[in-house]
DRENDO-1510 file (C-alpha; in Angstrom, 1 decimal, always signed):
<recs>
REC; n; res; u; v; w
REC; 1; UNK; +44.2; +157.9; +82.9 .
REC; 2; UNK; +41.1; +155.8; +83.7 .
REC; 3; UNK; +38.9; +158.9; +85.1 .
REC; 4; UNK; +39.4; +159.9; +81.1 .
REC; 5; UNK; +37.6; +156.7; +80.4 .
REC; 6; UNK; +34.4; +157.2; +78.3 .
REC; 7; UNK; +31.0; +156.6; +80.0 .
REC; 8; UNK; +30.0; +154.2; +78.1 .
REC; 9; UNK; +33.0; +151.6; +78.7 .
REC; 10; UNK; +31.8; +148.1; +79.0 .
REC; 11; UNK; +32.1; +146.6; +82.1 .
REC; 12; UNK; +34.0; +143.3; +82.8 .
REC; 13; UNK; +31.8; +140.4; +83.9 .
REC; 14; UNK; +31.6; +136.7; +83.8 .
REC; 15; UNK; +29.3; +136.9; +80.6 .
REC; 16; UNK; +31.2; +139.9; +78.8 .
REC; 17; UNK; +35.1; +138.8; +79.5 .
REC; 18; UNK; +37.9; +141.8; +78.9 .
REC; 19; UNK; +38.8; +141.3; +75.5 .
REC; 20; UNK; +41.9; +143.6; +75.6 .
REC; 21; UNK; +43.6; +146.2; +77.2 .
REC; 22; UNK; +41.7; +150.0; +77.2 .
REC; 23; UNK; +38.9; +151.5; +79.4 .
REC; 24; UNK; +36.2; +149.5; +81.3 .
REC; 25; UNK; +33.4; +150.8; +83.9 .
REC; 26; UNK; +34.2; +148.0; +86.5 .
REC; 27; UNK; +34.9; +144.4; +86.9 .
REC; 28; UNK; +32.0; +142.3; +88.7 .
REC; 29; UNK; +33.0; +138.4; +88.7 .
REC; 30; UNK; +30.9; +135.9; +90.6 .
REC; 31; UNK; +31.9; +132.6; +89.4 .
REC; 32; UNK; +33.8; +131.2; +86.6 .
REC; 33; UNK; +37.2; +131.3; +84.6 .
REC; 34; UNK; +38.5; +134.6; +83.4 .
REC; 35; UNK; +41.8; +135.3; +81.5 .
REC; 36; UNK; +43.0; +138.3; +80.9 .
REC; 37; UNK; +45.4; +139.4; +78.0 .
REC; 38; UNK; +48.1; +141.0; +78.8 .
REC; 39; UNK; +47.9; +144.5; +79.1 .
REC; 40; UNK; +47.1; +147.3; +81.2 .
REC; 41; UNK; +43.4; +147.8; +82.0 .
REC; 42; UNK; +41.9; +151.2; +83.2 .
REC; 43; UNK; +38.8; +150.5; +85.2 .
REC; 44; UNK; +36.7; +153.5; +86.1 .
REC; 45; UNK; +34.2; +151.7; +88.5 .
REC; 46; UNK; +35.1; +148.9; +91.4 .
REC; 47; UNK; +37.1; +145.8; +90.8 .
REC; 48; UNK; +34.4; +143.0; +93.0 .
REC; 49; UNK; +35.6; +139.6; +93.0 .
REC; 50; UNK; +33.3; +136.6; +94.8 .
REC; 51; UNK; +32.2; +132.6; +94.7 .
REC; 52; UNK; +34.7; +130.6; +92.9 .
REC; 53; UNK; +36.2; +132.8; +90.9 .
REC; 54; UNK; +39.4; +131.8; +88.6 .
REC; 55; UNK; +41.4; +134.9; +87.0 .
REC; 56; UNK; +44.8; +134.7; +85.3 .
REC; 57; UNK; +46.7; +136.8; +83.1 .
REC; 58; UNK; +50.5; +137.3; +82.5 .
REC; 59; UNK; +51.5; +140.8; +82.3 .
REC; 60; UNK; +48.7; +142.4; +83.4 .
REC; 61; UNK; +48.5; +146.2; +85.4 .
REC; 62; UNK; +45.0; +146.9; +86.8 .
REC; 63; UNK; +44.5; +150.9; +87.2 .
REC; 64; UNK; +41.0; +151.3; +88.9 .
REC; 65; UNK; +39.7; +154.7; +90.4 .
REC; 66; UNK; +37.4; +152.7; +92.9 .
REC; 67; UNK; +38.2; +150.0; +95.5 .
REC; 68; UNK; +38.9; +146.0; +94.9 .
REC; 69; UNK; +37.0; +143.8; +96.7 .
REC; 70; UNK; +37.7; +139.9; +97.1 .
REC; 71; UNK; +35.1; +137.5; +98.9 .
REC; 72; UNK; +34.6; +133.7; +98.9 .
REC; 73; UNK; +37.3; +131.0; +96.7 .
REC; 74; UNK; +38.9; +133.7; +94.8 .
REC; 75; UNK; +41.4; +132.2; +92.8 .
REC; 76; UNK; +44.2; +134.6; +91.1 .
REC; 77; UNK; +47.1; +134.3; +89.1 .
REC; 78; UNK; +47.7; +137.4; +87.9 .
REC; 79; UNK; +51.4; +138.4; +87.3 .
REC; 80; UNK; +52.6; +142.2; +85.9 .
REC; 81; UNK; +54.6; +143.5; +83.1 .
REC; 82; UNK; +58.4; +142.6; +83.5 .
REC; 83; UNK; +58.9; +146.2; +81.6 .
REC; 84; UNK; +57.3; +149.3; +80.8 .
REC; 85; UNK; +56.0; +152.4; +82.1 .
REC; 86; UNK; +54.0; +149.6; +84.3 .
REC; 87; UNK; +56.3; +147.4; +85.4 .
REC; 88; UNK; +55.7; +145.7; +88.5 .
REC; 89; UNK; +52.6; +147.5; +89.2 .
REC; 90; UNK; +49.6; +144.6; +89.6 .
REC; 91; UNK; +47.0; +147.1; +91.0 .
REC; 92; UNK; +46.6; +150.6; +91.1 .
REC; 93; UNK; +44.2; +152.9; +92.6 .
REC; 94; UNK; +43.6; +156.6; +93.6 .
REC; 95; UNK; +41.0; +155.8; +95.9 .
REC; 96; UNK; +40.8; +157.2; +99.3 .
REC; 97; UNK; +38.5; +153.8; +100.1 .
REC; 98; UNK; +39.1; +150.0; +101.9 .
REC; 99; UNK; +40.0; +147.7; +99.5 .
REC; 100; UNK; +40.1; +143.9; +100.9 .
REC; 101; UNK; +41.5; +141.3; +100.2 .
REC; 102; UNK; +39.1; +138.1; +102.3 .
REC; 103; UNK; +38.0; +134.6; +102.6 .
REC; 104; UNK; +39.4; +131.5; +101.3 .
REC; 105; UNK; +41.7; +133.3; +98.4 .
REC; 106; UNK; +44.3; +131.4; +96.6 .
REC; 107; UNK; +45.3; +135.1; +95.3 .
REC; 108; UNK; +48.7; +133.7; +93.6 .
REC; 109; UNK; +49.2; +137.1; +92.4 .
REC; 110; UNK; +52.6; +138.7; +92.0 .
REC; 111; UNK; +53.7; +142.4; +91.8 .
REC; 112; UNK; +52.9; +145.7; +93.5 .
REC; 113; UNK; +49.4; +146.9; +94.9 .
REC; 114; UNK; +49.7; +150.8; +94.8 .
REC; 115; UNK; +47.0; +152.5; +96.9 .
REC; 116; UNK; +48.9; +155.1; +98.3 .
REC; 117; UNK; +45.7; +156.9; +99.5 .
REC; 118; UNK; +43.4; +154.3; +100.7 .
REC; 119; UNK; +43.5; +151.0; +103.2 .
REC; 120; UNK; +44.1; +147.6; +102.4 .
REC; 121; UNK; +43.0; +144.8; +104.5 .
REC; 122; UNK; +43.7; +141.4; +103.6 .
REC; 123; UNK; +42.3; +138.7; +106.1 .
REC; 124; UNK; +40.5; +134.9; +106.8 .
REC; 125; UNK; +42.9; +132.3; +104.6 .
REC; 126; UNK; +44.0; +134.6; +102.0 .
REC; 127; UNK; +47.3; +133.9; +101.1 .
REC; 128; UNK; +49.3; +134.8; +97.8 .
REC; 129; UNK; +51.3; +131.5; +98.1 .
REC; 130; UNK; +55.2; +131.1; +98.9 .
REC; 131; UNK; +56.8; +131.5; +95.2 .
REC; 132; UNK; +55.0; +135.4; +94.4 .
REC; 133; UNK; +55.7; +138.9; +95.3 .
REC; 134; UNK; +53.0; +141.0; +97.0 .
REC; 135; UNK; +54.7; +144.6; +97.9 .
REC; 136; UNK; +51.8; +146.8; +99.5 .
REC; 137; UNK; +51.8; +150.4; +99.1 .
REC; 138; UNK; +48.9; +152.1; +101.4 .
REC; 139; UNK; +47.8; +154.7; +103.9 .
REC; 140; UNK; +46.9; +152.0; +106.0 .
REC; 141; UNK; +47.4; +148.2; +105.5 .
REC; 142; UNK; +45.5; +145.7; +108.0 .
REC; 143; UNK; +47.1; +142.0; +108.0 .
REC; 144; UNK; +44.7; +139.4; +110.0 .
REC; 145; UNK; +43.8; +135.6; +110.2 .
REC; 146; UNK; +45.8; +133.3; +108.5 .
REC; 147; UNK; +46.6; +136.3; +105.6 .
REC; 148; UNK; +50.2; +135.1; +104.3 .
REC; 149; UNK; +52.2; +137.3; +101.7 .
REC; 150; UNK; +55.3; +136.6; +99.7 .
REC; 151; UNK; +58.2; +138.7; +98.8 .
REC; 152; UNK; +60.4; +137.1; +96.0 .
REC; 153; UNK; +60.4; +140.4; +93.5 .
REC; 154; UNK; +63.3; +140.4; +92.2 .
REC; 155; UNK; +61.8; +139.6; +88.9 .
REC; 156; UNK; +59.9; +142.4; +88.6 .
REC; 157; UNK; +62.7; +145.3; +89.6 .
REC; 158; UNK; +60.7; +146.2; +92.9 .
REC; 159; UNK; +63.1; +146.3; +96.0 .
REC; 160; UNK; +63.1; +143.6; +98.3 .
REC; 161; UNK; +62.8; +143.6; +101.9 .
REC; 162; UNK; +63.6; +139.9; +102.7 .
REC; 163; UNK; +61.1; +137.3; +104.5 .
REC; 164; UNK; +58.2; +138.6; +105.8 .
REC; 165; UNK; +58.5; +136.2; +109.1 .
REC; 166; UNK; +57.3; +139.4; +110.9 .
REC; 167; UNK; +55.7; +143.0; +109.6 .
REC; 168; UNK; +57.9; +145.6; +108.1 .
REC; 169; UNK; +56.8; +149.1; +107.7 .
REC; 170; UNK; +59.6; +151.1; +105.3 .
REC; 171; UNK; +59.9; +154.1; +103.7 .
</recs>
């Protein structure tokens, strides 16, 4: 849906906040608090992340034809639908790209990143706490430095693999 997104969709920044759901050319947060609404949000650009950044939002599905990219204090709380035609799904992306995931992130996020075609790295101190669920689907998914992910997703009807003490590759 978001590559039908007309070409004049606002972007999402730290002076022009989403204000709801619908189509946006790209997010580009440096700094600052953002909330988003609950929703889902088709971004037709890149999702770019960096400084001391705050996002949060409670049912919330990010569908982006680009890459995400996270750098510096990211701070995220971002948790997705518990139903719908989006449930579980946090991020979303047809992108054959590297998305990353790096720095000092405090990425409480919880839910599914879907980028079934690209590679995810995550890396540094980026960590999305002990309490969330981050289930990674990816061509290629790199995990280095002090990276830490949770699995408790039983809230959001996405299997469950069990402590991630060590890697698991499933199909």
């Amino acid at each position: 849906r978001s590559a039908a997104c007309p070409a004049n969709s606002p972007a999402i920044s730290n002076t022009s906040p989403p204000t709801g759901t619908g189509c946006y050319s790209g997010v580009n947060l440096s700094n600052g608090t953002v909330t988003f609404p609950a929703g889902t949000y088709y971004i037709n650009g890149p999702i770019s992340l960096s400084g001391n950044v705050s996002l949060s939002g409670t049912g919330v599905t990010l569908v982006s034809t680009q890459t995400i990219q996270t750098s510096g204090n990211v701070s995220m709380s971002l948790t997705p639908p518990t139903s719908g035609s989006t449930e579980g799904i946090l991020f979303a992306s047809n992108s054959s790209s590297s998305s990353s995931f790096s720095g000092n992130n405090a990425a409480n996020f919880s839910g599914l990143l879907y980028y079934p075609n690209g590679t995810i790295t995550i890396s540094g101190n980026s960590t999305d706490g002990s309490s969330g669920c981050a289930e990674i689907v990816a061509f290629s998914v790199t995990l280095s430095g002090n990276a830490n992910l949770a699995a408790n997703c039983s809230g959001y009807n996405l299997p469950t693999y069990g402590s991630l003490q060590t890697t698991k590759l499933v199909q």
